[in-house]
C-alpha positions in Angstrom: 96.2 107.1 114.3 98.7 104.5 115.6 100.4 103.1 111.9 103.2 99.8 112.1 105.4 99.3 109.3 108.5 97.4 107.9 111.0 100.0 108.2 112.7 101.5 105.0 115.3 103.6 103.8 113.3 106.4 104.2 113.5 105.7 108.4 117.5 105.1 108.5 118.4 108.5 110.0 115.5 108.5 112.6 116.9 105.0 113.3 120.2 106.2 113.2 119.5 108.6 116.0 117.4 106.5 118.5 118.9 102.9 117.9 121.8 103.9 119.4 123.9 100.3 120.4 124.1 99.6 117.4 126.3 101.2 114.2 125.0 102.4 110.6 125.9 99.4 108.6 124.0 96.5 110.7 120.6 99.3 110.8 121.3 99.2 106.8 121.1 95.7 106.6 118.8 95.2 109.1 116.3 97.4 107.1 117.5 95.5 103.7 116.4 91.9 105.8 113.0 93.0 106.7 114.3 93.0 110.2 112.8 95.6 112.1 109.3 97.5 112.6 108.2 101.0 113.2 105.2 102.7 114.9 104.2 106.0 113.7 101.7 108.4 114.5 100.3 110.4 112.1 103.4 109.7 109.8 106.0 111.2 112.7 108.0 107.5 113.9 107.4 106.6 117.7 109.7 103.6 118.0 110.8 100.3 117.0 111.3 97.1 117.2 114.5 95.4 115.7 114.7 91.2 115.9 116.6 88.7 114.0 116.4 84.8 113.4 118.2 82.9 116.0 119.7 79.5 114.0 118.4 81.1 111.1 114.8 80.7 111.9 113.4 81.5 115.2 112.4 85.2 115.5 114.2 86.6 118.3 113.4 90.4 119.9 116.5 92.2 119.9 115.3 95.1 120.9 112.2 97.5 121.7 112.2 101.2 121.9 109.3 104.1 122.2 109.9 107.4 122.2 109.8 108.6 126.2 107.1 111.0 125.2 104.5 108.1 123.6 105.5 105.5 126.6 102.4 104.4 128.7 99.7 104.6 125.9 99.9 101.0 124.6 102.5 101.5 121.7 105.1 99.2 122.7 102.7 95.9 123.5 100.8 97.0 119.9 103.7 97.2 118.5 104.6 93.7 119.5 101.7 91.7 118.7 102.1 93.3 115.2 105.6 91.9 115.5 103.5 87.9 116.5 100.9 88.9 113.8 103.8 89.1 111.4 105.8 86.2 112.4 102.8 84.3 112.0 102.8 85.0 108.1 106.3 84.1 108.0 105.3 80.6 109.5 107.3 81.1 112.8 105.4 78.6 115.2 107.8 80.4 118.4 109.3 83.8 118.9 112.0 84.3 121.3 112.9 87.7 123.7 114.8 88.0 126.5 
């Protein structure tokens, strides 16, 4: 069963190993700012999504990553409309990716 979370402490050496451009301390406070979102399957991470607020307050994707071996089942675009869904509760009327 597909699972999308904030990610937590809990994740930082998984994200340590796969989120590879950028270093430690910006995953820590990434994490610490709500700022990126894991998919899991049956509790084992899949990938990620890390964004931040451009000016402060438009959601911007910085980046996307699945695990080679869960590509091509749906994970990454589920993954992002969770992202939308949860930019909507944070009143964000535009999201931004490049």
């Amino acid at each position: 069963m597909r699972q999308f979370r904030y990610a937590n402490e809990n994740d930082l050496n998984w994200l340590k190993c796969h989120d590879i451009h950028v270093k430690e301390a910006w995953i820590k406070r990434c994490i610490g700012h709500n700022e990126y979102l894991v998919s899991a399957h049956e509790n084992e991470l899949t990938g990620f999504i890390r964004f931040s607020n451009f000016w402060g307050k438009l959601p911007y994707l910085d980046m996307i990553f699945i695990l080679p071996e869960y590509r091509n089942r749906g994970i990454g675009k589920s993954l992002f409309l969770f992202w939308e869904k949860e930019m909507k509760k944070n009143n964000a009327k535009v999201l931004i990716t490049s």
